[in-house]
C-alpha positions in Angstrom: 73.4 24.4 3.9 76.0 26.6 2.8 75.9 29.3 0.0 78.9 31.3 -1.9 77.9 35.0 -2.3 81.8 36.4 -1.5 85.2 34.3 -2.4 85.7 35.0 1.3 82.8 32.7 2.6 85.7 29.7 1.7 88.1 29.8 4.2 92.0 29.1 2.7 91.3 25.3 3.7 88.6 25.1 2.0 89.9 27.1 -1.0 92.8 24.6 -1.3 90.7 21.4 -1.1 87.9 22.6 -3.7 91.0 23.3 -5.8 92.5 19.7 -5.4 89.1 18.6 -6.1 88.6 20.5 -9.6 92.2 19.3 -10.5 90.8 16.0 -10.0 87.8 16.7 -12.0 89.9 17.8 -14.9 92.3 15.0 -14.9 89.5 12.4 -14.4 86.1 13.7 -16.1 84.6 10.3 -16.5 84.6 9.6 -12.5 82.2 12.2 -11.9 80.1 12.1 -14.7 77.0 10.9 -13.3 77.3 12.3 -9.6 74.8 14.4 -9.9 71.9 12.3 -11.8 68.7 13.7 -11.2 69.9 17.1 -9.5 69.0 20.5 -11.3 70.5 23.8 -11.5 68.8 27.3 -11.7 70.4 29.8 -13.7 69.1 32.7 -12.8 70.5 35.5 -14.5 69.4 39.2 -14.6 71.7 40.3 -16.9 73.8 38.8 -19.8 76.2 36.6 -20.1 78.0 34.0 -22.2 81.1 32.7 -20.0 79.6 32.5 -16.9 75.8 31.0 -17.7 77.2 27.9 -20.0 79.9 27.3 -17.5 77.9 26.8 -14.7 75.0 24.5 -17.3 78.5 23.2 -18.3 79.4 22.2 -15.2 76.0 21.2 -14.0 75.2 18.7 -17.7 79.4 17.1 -17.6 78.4 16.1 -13.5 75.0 14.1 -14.8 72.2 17.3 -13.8 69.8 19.1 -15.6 69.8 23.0 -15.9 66.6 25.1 -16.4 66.4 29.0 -16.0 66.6 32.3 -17.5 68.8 34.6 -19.5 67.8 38.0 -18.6 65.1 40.0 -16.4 63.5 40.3 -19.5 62.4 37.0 -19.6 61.4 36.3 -15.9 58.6 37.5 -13.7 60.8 40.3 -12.6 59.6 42.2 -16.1 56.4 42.0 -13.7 57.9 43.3 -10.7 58.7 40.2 -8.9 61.3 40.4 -6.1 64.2 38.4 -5.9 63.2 37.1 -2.9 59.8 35.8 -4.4 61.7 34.3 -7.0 64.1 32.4 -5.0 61.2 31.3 -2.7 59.3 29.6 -6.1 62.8 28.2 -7.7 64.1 26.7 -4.2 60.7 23.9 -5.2 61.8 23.3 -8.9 65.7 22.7 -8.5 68.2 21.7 -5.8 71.2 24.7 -6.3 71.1 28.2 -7.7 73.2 30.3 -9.7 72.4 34.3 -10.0 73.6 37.2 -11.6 71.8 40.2 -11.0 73.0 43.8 -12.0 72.3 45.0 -7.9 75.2 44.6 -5.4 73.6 42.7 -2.7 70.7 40.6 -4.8 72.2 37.3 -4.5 72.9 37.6 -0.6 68.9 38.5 0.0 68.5 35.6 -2.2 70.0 33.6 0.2 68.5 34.5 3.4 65.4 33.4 1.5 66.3 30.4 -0.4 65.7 26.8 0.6 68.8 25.5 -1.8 72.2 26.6 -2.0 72.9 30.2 -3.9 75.9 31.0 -5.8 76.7 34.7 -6.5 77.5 34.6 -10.5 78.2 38.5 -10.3 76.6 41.2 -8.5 76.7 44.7 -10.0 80.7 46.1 -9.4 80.6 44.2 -6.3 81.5 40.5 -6.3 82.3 37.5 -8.9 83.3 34.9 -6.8 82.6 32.1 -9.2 85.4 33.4 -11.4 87.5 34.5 -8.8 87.8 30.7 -8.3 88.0 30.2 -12.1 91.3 32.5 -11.4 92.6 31.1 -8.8 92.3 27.5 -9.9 93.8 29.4 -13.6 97.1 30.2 -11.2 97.2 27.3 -9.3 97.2 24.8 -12.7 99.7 26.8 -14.3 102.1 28.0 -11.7 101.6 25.2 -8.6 101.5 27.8 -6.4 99.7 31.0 -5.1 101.9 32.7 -2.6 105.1 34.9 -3.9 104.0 36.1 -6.9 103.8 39.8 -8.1 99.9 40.4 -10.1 99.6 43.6 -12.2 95.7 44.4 -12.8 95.5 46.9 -15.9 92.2 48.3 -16.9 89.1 49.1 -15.0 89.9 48.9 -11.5 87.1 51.4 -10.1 83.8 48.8 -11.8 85.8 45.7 -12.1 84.4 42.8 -10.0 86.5 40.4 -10.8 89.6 42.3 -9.8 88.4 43.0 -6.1 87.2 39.4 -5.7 90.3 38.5 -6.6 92.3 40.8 -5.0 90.5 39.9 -1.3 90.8 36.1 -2.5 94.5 36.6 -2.9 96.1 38.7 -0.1 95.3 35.9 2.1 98.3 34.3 0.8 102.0 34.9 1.6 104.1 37.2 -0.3 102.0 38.4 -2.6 102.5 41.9 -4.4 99.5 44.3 -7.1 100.3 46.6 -9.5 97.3 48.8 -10.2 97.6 49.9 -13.6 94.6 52.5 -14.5 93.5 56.1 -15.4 93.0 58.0 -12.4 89.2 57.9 -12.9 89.4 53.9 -12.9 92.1 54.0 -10.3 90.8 51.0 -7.4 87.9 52.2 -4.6 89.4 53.5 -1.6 87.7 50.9 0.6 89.8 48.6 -1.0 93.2 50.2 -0.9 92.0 51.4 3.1 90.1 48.3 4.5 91.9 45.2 2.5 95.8 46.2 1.0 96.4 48.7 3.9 94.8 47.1 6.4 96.9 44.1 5.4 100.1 45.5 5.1 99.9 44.5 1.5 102.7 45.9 -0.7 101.3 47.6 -4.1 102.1 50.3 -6.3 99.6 52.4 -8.4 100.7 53.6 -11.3 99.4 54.7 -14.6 101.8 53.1 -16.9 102.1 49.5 -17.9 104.9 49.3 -19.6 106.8 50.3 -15.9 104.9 47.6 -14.3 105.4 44.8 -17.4 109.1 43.8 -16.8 107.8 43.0 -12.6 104.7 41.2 -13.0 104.2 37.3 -12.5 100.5 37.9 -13.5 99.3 40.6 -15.8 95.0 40.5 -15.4 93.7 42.5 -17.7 90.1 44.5 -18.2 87.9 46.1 -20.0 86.5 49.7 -19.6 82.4 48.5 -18.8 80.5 50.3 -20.8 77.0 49.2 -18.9 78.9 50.1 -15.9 78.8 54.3 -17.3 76.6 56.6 -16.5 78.3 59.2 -18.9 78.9 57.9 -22.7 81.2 60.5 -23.3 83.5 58.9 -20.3 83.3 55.7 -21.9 84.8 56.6 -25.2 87.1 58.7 -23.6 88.8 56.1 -21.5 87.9 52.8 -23.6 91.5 52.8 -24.7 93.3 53.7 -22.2 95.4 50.1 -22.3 95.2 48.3 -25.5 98.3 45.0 -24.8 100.1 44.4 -28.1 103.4 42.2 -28.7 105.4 45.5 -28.7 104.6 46.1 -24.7 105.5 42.6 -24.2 108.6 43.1 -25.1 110.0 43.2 -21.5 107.9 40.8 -20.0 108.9 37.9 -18.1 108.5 34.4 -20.4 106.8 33.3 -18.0 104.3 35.6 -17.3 100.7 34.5 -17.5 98.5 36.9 -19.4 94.6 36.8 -17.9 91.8 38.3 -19.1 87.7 37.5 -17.5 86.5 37.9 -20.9 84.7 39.2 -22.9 87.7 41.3 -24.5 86.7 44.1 -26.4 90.0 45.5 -28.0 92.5 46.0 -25.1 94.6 42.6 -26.2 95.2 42.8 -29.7 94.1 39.8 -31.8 97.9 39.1 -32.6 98.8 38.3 -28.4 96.3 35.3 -28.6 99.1 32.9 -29.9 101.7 34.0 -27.6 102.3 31.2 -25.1 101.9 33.5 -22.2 98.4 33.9 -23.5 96.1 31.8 -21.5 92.7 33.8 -21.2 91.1 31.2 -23.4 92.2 28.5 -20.9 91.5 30.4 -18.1 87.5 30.6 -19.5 87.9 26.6 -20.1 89.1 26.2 -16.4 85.9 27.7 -15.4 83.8 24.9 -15.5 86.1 22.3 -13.6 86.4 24.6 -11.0 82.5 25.4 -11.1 81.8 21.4 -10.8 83.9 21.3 -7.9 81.7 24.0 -6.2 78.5 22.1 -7.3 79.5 19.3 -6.1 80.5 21.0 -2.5 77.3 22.8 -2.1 75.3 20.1 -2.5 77.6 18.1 -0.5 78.2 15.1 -2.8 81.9 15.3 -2.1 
């Protein structure tokens, strides 16, 4: 039985082949319509969500299963004071797979030393999103045909951004890759990361608090929000909710083939008026999602 709590539990093989399988999925929906008649899918999810929670019942509903679960803590047995590991124990007899997001770094790995079905990390706290580092990666890898030799600019919230070091330890495992980190200095990325995973790797990157330096280089330009929920000070929040804000004026210089990525939700750091710009492809990259999360369902559970 195999469970996905970091992007790093696929190895590059693996990454490439679940890939080739979601391309599949998306060219061919019909095929695998009915693979998974009579599974189910738990969403367990301590905190919100939109994206993530229907793109996993999505997924779950296009492949033939049913979905049950629930939407928040507030309406699970943890209001009570359940554990997670409780939980998992009770939802491993009601459904054959598991998805959980749970505001706790860590949550979904005890989950899965307790769990008689396969777990999938949906997002832990500021630590790992694996699910849509794959959504990312499969995002590159439709639009671009490749993942190695490419120069990514994350702009934003670097320091509480899980998506950003998912994918940043998802993608230094391939070939030529470069980062700009574009940030305030109080979002600027952890040092574990810059120390144990770009260093460590002899990764090339460039910190820097200015996007418009980093615009006219980038292949990739991910962009973030400033996380409120992740604050402990208001006052910090509105101080640095602005710090980026990407407008058709700053993309003046970029390449025309620069992708534009964004996890979503976007609060006002793209301006309404980049949506139609062909370089655009957040929207996309959200759709992308649930191929990509059918794939992985269909891995897990080891149907294909």
């Amino acid at each position: 039985m195999r469970h996905l709590i970091s992007p790093l539990d696929l190895s590059v093989d693996e990454l490439d082949n679940l890939l080739k399988l979601a391309a599949d999925i998306l060219a061919d929906k019909e095929k695998y319509s009915h693979i998974c008649d009579g599974k189910k899918l738990a969403t367990l999810f301590y905190e919100p969500s939109t994206r993530t929670r229907l793109s996993f019942e999505s997924a779950m509903l296009n492949l033939g299963g049913q979905v049950l679960g629930f939407s928040s803590a507030d309406s699970s047995s943890a209001a009570k004071g359940e554990s997670v590991a409780d939980t998992i124990r009770i939802i491993s007899g009601y459904a054959d797979i598991a998805a959980i997001r749970h505001p706790k770094e860590g949550a979904p790995l005890v989950a899965s030393l307790y769990s008689d079905i396969p777990v999938i990390n949906a997002g832990d706290g500021g630590h790992n999103h694996p699910t849509q580092t794959l959504t990312d990666i499969f995002t590159i890898y439709n639009l671009k045909h490749r993942l190695d030799n490419m120069t990514i600019g994350f702009c934003g919230d670097l320091k509480f951004g899980r998506t950003v070091h998912s994918l940043i330890n998802a993608m230094v495992r391939y070939p030529g890759v470069k980062f700009y980190l574009i940030s305030p200095d109080e979002l600027k990325i952890p040092d574990y990361l810059k120390e144990e995973v770009l260093d460590a790797g002899n990764i090339e990157y460039i910190e820097t608090n200015s996007l418009e330096d980093a615009m006219p280089n980038l292949d990739i330009l991910y962009m973030t929000r400033v996380q409120r929920e992740r604050f402990f000070n208001e006052a910090d929040y509105i101080r640095l909710k602005d710090s980026y804000i990407l407008d058709l004026k700053k993309l003046e210089t970029a390449k025309d083939d620069m992708l534009i990525m964004h996890p979503l939700p976007r609060v006002n750091e793209i301006a309404p008026e980049v949506d139609n710009d062909c370089r655009a492809v957040y929207f996309k990259q959200a759709h992308y999602g649930v191929y990509i999360r059918m794939a992985l369902i269909l891995r897990l559970l080891g149907l294909m």
